[in-house]
N, C-alpha and C positions, 0 to 999 in steps of 0.2 A: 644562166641556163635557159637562156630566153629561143623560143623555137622560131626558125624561117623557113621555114616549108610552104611550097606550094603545093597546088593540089594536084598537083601531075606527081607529085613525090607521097604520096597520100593512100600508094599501092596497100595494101594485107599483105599481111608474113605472114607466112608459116616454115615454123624449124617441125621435120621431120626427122626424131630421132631414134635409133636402132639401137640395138644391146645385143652386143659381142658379136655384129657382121663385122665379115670380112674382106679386103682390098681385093680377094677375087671372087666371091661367094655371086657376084652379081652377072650378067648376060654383057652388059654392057663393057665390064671390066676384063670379061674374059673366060665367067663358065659357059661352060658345053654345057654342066649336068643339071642346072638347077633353070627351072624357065622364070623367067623374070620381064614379062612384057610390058608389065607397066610402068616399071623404074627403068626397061629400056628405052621406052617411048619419052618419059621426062627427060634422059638424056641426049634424045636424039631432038627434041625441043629446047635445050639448055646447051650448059656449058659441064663438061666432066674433067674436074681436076686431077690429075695425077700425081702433084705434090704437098697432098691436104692431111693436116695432121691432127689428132688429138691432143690434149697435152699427157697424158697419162695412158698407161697400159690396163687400167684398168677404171671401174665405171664412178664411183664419187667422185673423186681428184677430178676427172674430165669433165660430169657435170656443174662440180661447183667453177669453173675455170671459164666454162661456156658462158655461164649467167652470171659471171661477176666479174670477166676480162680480168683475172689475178691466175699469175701462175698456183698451181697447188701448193708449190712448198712455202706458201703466202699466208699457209694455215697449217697449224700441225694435228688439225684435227682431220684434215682431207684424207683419209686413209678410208679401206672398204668399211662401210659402219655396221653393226648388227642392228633390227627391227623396229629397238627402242630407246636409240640412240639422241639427245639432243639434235635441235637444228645447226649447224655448222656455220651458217650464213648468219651472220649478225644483223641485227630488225634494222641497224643506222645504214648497212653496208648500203650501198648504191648497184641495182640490178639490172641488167636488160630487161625487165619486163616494167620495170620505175623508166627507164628513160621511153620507153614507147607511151606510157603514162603519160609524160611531160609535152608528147608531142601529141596528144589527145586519139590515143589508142584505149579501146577496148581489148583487154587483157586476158590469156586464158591460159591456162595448162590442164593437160589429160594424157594420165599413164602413169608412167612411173617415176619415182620424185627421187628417195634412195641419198637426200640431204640430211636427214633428222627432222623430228619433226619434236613441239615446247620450247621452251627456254634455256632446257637445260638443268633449273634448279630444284626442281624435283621431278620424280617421276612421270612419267607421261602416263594418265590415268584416262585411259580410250572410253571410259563411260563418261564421260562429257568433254563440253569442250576445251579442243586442244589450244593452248595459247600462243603459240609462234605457227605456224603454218605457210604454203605458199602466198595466203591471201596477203598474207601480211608483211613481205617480198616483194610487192607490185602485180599479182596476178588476182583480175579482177574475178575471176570464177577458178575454182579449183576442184578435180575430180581425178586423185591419182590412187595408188597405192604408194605403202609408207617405204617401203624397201626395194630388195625383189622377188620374185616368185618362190625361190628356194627360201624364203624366211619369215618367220611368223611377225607381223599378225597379218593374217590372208584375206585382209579385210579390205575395202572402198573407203578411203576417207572423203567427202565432200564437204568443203569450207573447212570449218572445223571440225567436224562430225564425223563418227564413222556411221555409215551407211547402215539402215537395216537392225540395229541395235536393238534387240529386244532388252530390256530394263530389268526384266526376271533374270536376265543370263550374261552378267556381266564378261569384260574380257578379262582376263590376265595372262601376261605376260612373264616369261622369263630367259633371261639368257647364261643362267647358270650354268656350269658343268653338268650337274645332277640337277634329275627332274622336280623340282618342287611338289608337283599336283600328283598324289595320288591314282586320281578316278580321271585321268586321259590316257587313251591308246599312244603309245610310243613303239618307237623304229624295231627294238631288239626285244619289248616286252611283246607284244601284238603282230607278228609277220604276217598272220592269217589275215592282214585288214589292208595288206600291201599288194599295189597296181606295178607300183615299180620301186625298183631295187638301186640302193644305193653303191656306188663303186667307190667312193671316200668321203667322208665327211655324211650331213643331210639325213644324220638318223635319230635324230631326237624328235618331235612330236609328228603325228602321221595326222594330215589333214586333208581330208579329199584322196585318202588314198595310196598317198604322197610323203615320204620323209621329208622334213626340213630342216632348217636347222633355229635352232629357238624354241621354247616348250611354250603351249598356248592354251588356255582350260576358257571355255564358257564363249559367245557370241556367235552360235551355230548360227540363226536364223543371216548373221552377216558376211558369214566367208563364202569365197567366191566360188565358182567354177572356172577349175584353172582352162578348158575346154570354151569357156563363154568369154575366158578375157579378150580376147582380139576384137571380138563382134562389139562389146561392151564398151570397151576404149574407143572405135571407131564411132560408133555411134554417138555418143559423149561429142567430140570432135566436131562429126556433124552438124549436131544440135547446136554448139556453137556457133560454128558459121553460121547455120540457117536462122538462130538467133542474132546474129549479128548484124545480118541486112537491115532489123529494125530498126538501128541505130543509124542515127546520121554521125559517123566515123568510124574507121578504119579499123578491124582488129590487128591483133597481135597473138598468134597460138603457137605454143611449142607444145609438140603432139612425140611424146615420149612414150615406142612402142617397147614392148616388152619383149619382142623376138630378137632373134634367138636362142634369148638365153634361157638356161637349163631353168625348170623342169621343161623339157618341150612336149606341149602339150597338145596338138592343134585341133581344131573343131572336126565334125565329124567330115564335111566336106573336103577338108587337106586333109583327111586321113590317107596316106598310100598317093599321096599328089605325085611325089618325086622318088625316085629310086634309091635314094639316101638316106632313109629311116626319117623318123622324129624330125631329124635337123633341116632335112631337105626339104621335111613338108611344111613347117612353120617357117622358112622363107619364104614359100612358095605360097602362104597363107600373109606374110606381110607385104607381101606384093601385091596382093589383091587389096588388101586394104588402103595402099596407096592411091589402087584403083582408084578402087570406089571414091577416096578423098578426090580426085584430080574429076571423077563424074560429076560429083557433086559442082564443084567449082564451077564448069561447064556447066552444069542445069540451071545455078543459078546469075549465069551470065555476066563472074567475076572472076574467071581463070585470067583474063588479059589485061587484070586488074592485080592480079596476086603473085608476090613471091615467095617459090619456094625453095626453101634448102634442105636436102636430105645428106643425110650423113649418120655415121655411127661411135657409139662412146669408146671402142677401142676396138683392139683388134679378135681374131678368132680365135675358140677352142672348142676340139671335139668332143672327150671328155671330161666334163666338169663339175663330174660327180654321180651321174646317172646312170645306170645300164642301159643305154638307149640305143647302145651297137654302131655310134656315129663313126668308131674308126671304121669295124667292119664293114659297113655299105659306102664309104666312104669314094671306096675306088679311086679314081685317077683324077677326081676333082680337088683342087687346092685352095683351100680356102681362103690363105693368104695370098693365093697368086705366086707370083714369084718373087714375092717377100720372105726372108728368113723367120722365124719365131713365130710368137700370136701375142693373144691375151697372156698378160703378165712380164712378157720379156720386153727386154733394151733395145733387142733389134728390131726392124722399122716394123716387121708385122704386128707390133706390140699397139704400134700407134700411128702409123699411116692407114689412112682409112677411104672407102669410100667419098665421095664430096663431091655433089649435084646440084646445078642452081641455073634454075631458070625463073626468068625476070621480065615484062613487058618490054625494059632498055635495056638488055640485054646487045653489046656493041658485035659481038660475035656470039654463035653457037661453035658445035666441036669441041675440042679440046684446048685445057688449059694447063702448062706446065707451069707457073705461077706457085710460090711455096706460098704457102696461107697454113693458119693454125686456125684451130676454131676458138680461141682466145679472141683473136681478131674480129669476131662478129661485132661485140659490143662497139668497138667504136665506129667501123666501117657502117653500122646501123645509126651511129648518134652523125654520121655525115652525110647517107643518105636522108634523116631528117632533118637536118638542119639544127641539132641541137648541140651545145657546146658543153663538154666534157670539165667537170672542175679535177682540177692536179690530184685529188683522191677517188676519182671514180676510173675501174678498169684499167690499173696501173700499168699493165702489161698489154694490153692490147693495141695494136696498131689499126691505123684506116686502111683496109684493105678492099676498100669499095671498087676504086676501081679494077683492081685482079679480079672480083665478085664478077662485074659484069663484064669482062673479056676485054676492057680497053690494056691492062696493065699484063705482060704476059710473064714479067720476071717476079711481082709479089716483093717480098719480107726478103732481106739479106742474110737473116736467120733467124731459126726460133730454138727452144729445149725443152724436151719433154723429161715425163718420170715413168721405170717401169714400177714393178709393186712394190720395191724394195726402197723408192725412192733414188734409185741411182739416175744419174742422169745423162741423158745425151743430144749435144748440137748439130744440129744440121745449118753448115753455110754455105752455100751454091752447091757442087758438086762433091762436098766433103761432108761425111758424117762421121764424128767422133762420139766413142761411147767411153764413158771415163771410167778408170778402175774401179772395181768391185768386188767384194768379199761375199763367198758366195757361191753356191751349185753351178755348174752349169747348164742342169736337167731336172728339170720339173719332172720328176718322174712319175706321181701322179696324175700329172695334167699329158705328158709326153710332148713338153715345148721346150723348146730349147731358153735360158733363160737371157743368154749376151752377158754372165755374169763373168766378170775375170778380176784377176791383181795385174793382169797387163794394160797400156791402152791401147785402144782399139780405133783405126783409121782406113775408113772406105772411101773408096770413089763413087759415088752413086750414078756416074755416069758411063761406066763401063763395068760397077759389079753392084746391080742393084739385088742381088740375091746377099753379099756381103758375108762375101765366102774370102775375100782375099784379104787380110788384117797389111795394113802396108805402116802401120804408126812407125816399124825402124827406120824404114827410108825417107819420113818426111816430117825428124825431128820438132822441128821451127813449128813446123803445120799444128803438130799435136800441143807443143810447149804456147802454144798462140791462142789455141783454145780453150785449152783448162783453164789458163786463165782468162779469157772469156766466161766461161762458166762460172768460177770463182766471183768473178765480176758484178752477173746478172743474180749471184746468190746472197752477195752482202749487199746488193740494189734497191732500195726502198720501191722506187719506182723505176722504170724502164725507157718510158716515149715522151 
């Protein structure tokens, strides 16, 4: 594992990461309604992929896949986790933030983590310290939350610690069916203490105002304001950077924001930003915060020094739990673009996602139709630094360094993602196959379509990227050629 990097390759990363944007949610990708000037301007500075994919429909699976180049069905614990769930990531595994490490990075993460956090073998007891964490992962500072916004505990963890902790008021936790705690406000006992109303799920304890889901008693003085987190994770972020210049070497930040996803909350300034309720105004609130990140870099005179990748953990949904009225103001904006599905389903809007990356060597700006997965980062990163990958690190990951920086325009031959259900689907060149599935068609709740069938399913992506036209009878061989491919890459220890 011995590094060869020169110092022209000795750039700062930064992964900027979104929750549950969408392939069209952006300016750049193709809305009218939502203004997005500053992830337009990175794009019109970078490179903007068109065939960039999650691996997962939905947001653990894709984070743990990001930071550990393993497909998700590599863990059967990769599924959405509740608040107080063990860490997922094993303390031996081998991480993206361990190989920046190795290459003598200064390491960070800020936002949202949504991994597990302990060991595992007993309960996680948030009045002291937590003993598995991201620090303990390769990330030299850590400053997230443990889950997401819709889930207790609504706390700051920093290092080990949760933030703020008064000692007289300890926390507890539960993810019961029924509420353990007596003496806490909840969703259907207490509605007089409620800002907003739940449309399914999200009605067990009220915190801030807010159903969530998960019962939580005691650590007032440390739960957050859902209203302050944008500002509060930005700033975090900064502080790094601006701490990091004291260092003689390079960071490493993945800046895991918490927009979109539900509860949307945004500060008072995106209040009424966008014509689109809640949802239009917290993009329109994570755009700024790109801003400001992309100001900062420019102020301190390492923007042509630093790479960044912005992208999102899966695809969109409008509602996902909230009465926040995102169909009704929704209008003729498409979040997915003219991808089928969102968040949760098989088809591409489940997991084809935004994917922006500008670079100092960057070979080309414009557009990149290059299939890349965000699997792929981990080793594409251990090749831009010169570091060499042992047969058990990021099994699944390919070098896709240079598709990153616009010399490579074709990418990966293919890759396969999961929607929530675990079902899985190949994309190889212009073919996407979605394998049968038992199963809804309709999220009716969510109002997505889910790609689920007992038939299988065969598009062209190059004459029906909306994946409307199922063509698997006519092109038998094709379909029969990939399931077992899929079958293939599922009894596969490793991949590359």
């Amino acid at each position: 594992m011995g590094v060869k990097m020169d110092k022209t390759n000795r750039r700062n990363v930064i992964i900027v990461y979104a929750d549950d944007l969408g392939f069209g949610d952006l300016g750049c990708y193709g809305s009218h309604r939502i203004n997005t000037p500053n992830l337009d301007r990175l794009c019109e500075e970078g490179l903007k992929f068109t065939n960039a994919y999650a691996t997962s429909a939905v947001c653990t699976p894709s984070r743990y896949s990001i930071l550990t180049g393993r497909y998700p069905f590599r863990n059967n614990r990769a599924h959405i986790l509740p608040g107080n769930a063990g860490c997922i990531i094993e303390r031996e595994l081998d991480t993206m933030p361990r190989l920046f490490q190795r290459a003598g990075y200064h390491t960070g993460i800020v936002g949202k983590w949504h991994l597990g956090l302990g060991d595992g073998n007993s309960p996680i007891d948030w009045n002291r310290e937590i003993n598995l964490t991201p620090i303990d992962l390769g990330f030299d500072e850590s400053f997230i939350f443990p889950a997401t916004a819709d889930r207790v505990p609504c706390v700051y963890v920093e290092g080990r610690s949760v933030m703020n902790l008064d000692p007289e008021d300890p926390i507890e936790v539960s993810y019961e069916d029924e509420c353990p705690f007596d003496d806490i406000p909840t969703y259907h006992k207490n509605p007089e203490l409620l800002k907003m109303y739940s449309s399914h799920g999200h009605d067990m304890s009220i915190v801030g105002g807010i159903g969530r889901i998960g019962y939580m008693r005691g650590g007032k003085k440390a739960v957050w304001k859902d209203e302050e987190l944008a500002e509060t994770f930005l700033n975090r972020a900064v502080r790094f950077i601006e701490e990091s210049q004291g260092r003689n070497q390079p960071f490493f930040l993945y800046y895991a924001l918490h927009q979109p996803h539900v509860p949307r909350v945004p500060s008072a300034r995106f209040r009424g930003a966008t014509a689109l309720g809640p949802r239009g105004d917290v993009i329109a609130e994570l755009d700024w915060c790109v801003g400001e990140l992309i100001n900062k870099l420019k102020g301190l005179d390492i923007w042509e020094n630093t790479m960044i990748i912005f992208s999102s953990d899966n695809g969109p949904v409008l509602d996902d739990g909230y009465v926040d009225r995102a169909f009704e103001l929704n209008g003729t904006h498409r979040a997915a673009g003219p991808l089928r599905g969102g968040k949760y389903s098989k088809f591409d809007g489940g997991t084809r996602i935004p994917f922006l990356v500008t670079c100092p060597n960057l070979v080309r700006k414009g557009v990149s139709h290059a299939l890349v997965s965000q699997v792929d980062l981990f080793a594409s990163f251990a090749h831009m630094l010169g570091v060499q990958l042992t047969p058990d690190s990021a099994v699944d990951s390919q070098d896709m360094y240079a598709a990153l920086i616009g010399e490579d325009p074709a990418g990966r031959q293919e890759l396969m993602v999961e929607d929530v259900s675990c079902g899985k689907m190949l994309r190889r060149g212009n073919w996407t196959y979605l394998s049968p599935s038992e199963g809804l068609p309709y999220m009716g709740n969510v109002r997505i379509e889910t790609g689920l069938s007992e038939d299988p399913q065969l598009y062209n992506m190059d004459y029906d990227i909306g994946q409307q036209t199922n063509v698997a009878w006519d092109y038998e061989e094709v379909v029969k050629d990939m399931e077992e491919r899929l079958q293939a890459i599922i009894r596969s220890r490793r991949t590359r």
